[in-house]
ROMI-698682 format. One record per residue (C-alpha): x, y, z; residue in three letters. Coordinates in Angstrom, 3 decimals. Last residue first. Example, Ala and Ser with C-alpha at 12.3 -4.5 7.8 and 13.67 -1.06 7.14 Angstrom:
! residues 2
<X 13.670; Y -1.060; Z 7.140; aa SER>
<X 12.300; Y -4.500; Z 7.800; aa ALA>
This chain:
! residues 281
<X 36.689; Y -8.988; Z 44.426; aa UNK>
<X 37.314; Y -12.787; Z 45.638; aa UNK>
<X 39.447; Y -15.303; Z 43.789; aa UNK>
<X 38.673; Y -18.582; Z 44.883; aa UNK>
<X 35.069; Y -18.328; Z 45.469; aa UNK>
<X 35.103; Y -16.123; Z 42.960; aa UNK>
<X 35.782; Y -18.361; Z 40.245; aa UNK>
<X 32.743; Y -20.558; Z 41.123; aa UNK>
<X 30.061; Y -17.966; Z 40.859; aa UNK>
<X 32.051; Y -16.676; Z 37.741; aa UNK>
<X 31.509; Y -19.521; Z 35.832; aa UNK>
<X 28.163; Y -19.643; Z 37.159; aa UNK>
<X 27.307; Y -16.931; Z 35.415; aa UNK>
<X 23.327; Y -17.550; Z 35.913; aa UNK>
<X 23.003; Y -17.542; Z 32.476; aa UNK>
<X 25.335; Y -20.042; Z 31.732; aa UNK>
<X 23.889; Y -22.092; Z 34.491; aa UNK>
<X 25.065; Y -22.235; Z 38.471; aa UNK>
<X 28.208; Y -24.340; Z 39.877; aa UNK>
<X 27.844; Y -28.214; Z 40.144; aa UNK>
<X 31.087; Y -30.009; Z 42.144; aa UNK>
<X 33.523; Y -32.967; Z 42.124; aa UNK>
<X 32.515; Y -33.410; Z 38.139; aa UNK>
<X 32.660; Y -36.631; Z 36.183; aa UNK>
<X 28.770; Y -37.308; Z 37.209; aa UNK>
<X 27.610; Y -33.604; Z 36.485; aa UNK>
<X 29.247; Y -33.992; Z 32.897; aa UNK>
<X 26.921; Y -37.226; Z 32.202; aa UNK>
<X 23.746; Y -35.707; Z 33.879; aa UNK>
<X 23.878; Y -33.287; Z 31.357; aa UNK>
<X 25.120; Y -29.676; Z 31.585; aa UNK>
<X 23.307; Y -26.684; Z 32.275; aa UNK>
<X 24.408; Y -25.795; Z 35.975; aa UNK>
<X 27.847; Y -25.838; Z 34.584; aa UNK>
<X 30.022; Y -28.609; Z 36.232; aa UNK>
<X 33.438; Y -27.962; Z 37.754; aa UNK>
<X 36.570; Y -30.047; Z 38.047; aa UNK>
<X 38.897; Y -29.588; Z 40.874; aa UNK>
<X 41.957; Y -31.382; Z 40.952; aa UNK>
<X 41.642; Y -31.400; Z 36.942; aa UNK>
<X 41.613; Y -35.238; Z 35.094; aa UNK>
<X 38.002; Y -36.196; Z 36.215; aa UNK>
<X 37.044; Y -32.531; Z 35.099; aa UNK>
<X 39.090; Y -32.537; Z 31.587; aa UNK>
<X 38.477; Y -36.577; Z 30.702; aa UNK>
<X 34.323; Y -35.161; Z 30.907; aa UNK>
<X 34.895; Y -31.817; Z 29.167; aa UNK>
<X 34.194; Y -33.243; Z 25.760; aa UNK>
<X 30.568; Y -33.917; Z 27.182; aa UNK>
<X 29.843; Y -31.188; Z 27.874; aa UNK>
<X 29.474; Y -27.970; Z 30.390; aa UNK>
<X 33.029; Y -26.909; Z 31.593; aa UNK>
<X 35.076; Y -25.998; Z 34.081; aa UNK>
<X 38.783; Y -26.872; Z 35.252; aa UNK>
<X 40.513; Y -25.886; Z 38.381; aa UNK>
<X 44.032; Y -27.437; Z 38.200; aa UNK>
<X 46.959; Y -27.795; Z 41.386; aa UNK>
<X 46.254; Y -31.069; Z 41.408; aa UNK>
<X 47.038; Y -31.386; Z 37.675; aa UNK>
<X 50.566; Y -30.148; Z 38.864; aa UNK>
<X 52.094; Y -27.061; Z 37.129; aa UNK>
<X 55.213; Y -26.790; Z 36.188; aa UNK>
<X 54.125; Y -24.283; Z 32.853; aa UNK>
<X 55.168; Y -26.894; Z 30.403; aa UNK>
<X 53.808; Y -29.839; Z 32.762; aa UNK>
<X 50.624; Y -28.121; Z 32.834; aa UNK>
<X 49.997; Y -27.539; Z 29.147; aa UNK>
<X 50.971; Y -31.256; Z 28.177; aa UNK>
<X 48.136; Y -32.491; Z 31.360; aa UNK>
<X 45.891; Y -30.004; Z 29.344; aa UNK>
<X 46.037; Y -31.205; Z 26.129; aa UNK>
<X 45.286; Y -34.627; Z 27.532; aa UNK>
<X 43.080; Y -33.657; Z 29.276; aa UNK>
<X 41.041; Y -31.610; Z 26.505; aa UNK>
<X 40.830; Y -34.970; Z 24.881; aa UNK>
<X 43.477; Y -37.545; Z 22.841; aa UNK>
<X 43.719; Y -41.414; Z 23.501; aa UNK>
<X 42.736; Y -42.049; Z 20.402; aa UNK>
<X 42.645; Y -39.358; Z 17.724; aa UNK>
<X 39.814; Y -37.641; Z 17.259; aa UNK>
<X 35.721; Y -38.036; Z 15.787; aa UNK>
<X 33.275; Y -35.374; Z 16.730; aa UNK>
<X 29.735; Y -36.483; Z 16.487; aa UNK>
<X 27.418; Y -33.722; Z 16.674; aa UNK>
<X 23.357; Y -34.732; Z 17.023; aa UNK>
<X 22.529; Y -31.978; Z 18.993; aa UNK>
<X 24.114; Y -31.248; Z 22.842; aa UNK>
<X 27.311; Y -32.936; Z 21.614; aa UNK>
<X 29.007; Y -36.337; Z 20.976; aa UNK>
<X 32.045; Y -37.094; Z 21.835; aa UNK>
<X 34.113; Y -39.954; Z 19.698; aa UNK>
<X 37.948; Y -41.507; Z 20.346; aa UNK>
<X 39.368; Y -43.170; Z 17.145; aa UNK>
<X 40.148; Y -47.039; Z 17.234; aa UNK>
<X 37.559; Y -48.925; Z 14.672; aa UNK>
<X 34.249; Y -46.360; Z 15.857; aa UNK>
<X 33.079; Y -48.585; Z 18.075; aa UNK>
<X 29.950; Y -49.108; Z 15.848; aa UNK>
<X 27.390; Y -49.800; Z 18.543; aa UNK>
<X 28.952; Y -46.863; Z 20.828; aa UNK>
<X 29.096; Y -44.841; Z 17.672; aa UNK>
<X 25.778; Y -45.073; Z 16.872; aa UNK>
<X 23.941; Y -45.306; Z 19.768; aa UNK>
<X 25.350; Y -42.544; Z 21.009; aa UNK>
<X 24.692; Y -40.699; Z 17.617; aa UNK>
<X 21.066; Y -41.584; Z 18.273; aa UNK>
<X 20.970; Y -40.459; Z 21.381; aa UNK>
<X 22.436; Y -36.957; Z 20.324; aa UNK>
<X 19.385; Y -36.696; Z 17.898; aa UNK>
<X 18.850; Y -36.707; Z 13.962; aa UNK>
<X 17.528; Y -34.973; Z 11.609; aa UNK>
<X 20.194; Y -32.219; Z 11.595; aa UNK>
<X 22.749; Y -34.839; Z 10.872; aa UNK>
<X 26.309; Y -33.529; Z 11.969; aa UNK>
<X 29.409; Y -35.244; Z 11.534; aa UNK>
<X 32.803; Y -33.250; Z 12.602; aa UNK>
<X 36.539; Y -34.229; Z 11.912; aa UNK>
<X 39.380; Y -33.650; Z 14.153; aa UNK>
<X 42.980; Y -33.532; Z 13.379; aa UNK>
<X 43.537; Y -34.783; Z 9.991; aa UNK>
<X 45.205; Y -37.474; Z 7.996; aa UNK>
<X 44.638; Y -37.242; Z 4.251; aa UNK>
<X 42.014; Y -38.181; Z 2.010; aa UNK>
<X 38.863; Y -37.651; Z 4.553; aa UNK>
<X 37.555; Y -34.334; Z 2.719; aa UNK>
<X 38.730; Y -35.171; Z -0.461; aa UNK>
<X 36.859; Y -38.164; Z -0.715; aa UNK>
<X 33.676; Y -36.158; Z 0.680; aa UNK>
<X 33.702; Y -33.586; Z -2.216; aa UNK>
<X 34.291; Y -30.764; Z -1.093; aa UNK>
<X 31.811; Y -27.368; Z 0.120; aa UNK>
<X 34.135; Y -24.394; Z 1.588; aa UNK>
<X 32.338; Y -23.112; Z 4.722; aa UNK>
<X 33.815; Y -19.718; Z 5.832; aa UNK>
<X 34.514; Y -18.972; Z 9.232; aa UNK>
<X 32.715; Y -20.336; Z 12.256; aa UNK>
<X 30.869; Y -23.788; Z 12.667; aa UNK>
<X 27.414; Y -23.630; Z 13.989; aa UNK>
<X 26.150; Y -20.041; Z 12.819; aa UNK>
<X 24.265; Y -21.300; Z 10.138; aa UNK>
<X 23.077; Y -24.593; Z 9.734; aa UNK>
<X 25.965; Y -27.028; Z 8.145; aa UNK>
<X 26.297; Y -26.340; Z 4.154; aa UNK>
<X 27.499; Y -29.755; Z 2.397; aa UNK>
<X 30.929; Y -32.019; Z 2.574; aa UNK>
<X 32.015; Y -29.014; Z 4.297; aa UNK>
<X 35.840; Y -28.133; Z 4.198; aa UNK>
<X 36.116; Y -25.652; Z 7.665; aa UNK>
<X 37.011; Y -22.017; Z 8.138; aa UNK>
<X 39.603; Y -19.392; Z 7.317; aa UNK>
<X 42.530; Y -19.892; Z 9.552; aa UNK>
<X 43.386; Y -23.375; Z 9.173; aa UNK>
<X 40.700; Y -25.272; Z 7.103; aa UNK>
<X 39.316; Y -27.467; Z 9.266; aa UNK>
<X 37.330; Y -30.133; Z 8.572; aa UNK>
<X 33.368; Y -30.744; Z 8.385; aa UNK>
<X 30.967; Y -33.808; Z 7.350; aa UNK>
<X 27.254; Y -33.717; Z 6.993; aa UNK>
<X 24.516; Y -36.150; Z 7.939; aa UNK>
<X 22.362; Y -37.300; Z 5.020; aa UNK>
<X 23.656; Y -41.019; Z 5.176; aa UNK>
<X 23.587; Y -41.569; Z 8.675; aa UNK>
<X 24.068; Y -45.294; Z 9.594; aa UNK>
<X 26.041; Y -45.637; Z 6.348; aa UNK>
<X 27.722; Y -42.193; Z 6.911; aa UNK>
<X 29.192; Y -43.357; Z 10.620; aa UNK>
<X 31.127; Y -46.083; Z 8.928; aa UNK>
<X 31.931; Y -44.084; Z 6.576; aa UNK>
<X 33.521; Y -41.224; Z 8.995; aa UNK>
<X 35.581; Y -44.581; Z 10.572; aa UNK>
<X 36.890; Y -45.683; Z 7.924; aa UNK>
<X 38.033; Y -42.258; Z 6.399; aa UNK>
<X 39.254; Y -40.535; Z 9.711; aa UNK>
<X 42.798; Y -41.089; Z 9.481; aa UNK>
<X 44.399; Y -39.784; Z 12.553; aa UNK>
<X 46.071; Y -36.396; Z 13.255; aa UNK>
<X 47.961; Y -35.017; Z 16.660; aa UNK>
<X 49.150; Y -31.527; Z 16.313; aa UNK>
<X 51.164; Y -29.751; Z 18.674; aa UNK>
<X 53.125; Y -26.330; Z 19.075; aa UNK>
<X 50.825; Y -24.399; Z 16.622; aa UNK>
<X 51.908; Y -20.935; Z 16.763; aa UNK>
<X 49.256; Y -18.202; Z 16.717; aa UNK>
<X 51.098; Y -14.361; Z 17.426; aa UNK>
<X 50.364; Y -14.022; Z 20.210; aa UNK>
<X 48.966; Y -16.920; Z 20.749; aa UNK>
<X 50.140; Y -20.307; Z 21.316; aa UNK>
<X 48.793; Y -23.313; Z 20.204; aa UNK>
<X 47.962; Y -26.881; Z 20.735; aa UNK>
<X 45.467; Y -28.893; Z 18.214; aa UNK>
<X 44.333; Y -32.580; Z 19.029; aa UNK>
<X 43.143; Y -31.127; Z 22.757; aa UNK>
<X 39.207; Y -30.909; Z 21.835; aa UNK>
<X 39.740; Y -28.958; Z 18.278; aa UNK>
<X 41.978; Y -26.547; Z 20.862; aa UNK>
<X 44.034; Y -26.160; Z 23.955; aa UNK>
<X 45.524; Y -22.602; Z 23.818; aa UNK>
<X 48.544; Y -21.989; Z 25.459; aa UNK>
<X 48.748; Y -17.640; Z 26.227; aa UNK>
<X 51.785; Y -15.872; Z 25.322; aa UNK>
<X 54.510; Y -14.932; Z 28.400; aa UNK>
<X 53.714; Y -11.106; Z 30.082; aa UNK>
<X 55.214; Y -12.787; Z 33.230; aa UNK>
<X 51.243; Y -13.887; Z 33.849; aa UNK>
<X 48.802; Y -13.077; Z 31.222; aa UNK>
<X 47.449; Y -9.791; Z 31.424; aa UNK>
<X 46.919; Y -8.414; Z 27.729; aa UNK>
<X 46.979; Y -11.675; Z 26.379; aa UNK>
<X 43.712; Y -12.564; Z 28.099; aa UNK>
<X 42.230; Y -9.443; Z 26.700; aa UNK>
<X 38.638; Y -11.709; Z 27.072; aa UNK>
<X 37.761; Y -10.711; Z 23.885; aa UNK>
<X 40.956; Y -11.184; Z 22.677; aa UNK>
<X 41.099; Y -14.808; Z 23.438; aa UNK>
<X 37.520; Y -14.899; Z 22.386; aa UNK>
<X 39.013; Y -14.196; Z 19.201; aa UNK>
<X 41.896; Y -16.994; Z 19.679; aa UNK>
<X 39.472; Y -19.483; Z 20.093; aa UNK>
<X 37.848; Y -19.052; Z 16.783; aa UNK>
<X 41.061; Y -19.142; Z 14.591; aa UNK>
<X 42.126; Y -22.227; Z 16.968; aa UNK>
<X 39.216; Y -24.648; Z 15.863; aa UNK>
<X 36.644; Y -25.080; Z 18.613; aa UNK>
<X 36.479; Y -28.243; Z 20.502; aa UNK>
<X 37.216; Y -26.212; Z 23.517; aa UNK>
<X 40.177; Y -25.475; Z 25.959; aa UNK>
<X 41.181; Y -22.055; Z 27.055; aa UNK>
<X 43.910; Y -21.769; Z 29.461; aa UNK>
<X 43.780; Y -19.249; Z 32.037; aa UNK>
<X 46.883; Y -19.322; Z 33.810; aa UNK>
<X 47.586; Y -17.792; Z 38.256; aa UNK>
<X 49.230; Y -14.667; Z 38.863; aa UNK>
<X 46.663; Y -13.251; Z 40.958; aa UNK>
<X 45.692; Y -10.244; Z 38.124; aa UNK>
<X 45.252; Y -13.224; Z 35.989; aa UNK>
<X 42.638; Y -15.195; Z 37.824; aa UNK>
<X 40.418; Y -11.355; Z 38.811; aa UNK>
<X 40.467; Y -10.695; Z 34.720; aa UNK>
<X 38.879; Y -14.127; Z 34.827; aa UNK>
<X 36.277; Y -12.911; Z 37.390; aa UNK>
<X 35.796; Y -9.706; Z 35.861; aa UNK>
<X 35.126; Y -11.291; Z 32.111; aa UNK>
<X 32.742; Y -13.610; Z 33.957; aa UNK>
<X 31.081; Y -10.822; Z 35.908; aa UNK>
<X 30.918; Y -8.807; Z 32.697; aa UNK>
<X 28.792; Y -11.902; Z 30.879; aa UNK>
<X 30.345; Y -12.916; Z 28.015; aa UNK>
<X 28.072; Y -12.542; Z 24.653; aa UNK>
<X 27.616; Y -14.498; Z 21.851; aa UNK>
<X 24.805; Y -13.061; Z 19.227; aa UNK>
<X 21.121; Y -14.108; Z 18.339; aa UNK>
<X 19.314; Y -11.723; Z 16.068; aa UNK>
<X 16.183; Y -9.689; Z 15.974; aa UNK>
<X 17.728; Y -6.742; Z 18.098; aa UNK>
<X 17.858; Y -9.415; Z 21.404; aa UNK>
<X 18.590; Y -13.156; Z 21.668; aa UNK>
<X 21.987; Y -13.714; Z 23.933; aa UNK>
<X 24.220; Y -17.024; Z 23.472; aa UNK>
<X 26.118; Y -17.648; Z 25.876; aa UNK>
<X 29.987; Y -17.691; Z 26.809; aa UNK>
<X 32.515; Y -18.908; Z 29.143; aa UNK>
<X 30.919; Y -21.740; Z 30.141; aa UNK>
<X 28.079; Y -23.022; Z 27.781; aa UNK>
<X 30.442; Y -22.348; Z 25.099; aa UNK>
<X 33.822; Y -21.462; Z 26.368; aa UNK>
<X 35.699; Y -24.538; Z 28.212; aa UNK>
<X 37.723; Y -23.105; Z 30.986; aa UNK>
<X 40.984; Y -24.490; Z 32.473; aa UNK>
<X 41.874; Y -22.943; Z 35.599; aa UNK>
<X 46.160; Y -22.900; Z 36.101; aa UNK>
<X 47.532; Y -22.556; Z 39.865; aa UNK>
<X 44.468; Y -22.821; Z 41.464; aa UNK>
<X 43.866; Y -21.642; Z 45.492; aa UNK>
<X 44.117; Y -23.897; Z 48.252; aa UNK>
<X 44.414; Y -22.088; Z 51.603; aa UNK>
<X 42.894; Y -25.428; Z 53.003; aa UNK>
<X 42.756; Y -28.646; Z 51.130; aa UNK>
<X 39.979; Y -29.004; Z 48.762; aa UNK>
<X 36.760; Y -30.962; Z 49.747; aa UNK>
<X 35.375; Y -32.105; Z 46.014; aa UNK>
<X 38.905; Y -33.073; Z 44.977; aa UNK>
């Protein structure tokens, strides 16, 4: 919906956070997250109109919910109703305050995980563990999952079904994990693969759309009626799926392609650029 109708304005925006909502800021001798105050205006700005914010990332909930209250979106949310969140790239639905998990679709991971391994043999492997971090099959960099990192054995790891799984190989590149898991097909589960070399592995069929179409028909509201931006390439089923989907200035080629429109970079606050042409100051 590149050329939206006139008086349009969205019911529900959609907003992926890293890349979109926030960035990371070097300064002190450390790198920190930060959200720019003309994003945290503009989304204040969304509320204050009466229309959703729903946040939808591959994060796990415990980390979505912070930037929840970072963002107060709680504090403002229309009728005073809790907040959906659309998390671990739509396998994990939740509301907050207090966090509920509504919906959880699961998979088994094993065959396709060592399928991956055998191509990848030093890459790591990460789960959730709900509310305090993620099962590690070894120490990922720091700061790239949040929470604590509990090291299992692998076997443990992909014994039972689970929601979303990570693989990360610091040696290698995002090309080669498209390679990878287009070659391999991955034996029915859905892939996206990140900036680095990040594989995330999920159910079939399952994405931030699909979270997001379950969202809107809860709240009555018509994907049409959807403004959705993100920055990777989980957000590509979320922009082809929103009546207006958004690409950060940042993103690859791939995200630009299943967008109607580019707005500016991260550190440009493009996220804001584009929510205020629909809800002015």
């Amino acid at each position: 919906m590149a050329e939206v109708r006139e008086g349009w304005q969205p019911k529900l925006v959609a907003l992926d956070i890293d890349g979109t909502l926030l960035k990371w800021v070097q300064g002190g001798g450390s790198t920190h997250e930060e959200v720019a105050p003309a994003v945290q205006d503009a989304v204040r700005r969304v509320l204050d109109a009466g229309a959703h914010v729903v946040l939808a990332s591959g994060r796990a909930p415990h980390s979505m919910t912070v930037v929840a209250d970072r963002l107060g979106l709680h504090d403002a949310a229309p009728g005073g109703d809790r907040l959906w969140i659309v998390a671990s790239n739509g396998s994990v639905l939740v509301r907050y305050p207090p966090l509920e998990i509504v919906r959880e679709e699961t998979f088994d991971a094993a065959p396709a995980v060592r399928a991956v391994l055998e191509r990848h043999p030093d890459a790591l492997v990460a789960i959730e563990e709900r509310g305090v971090g993620y099962r590690v099959s070894a120490p990922f960099p720091e700061g790239e999952l949040d929470g604590e990192q509990i090291v299992t054995h692998l076997d443990e790891i992909v014994s039972m079904p689970v929601s979303r799984v990570i693989i990360r190989d610091p040696e290698a590149t995002a090309d080669d994990f498209l390679q990878t898991a287009g070659e391999l097909g991955l034996h029915g589960t859905d892939y996206v693969v990140g900036w680095t070399a990040w594989l995330d592995l999920a159910p079939v069929g399952v994405s931030k759309a699909s979270g997001l179409e379950y969202v809107a028909t809860e709240l009555g509201v018509d994907a049409t009626d959807v403004l959705a931006i993100g920055d990777g390439r989980n957000d590509l089923e979320m922009l082809r799926w929103a009546g207006r989907g958004v690409a950060m200035g940042q993103a690859v080629q791939a995200v630009h392609d299943a967008a109607d429109v580019t707005t500016g970079t991260v550190d440009e606050d493009g996220a804001a650029q584009e929510l205020s042409r629909w809800f002015p100051a």
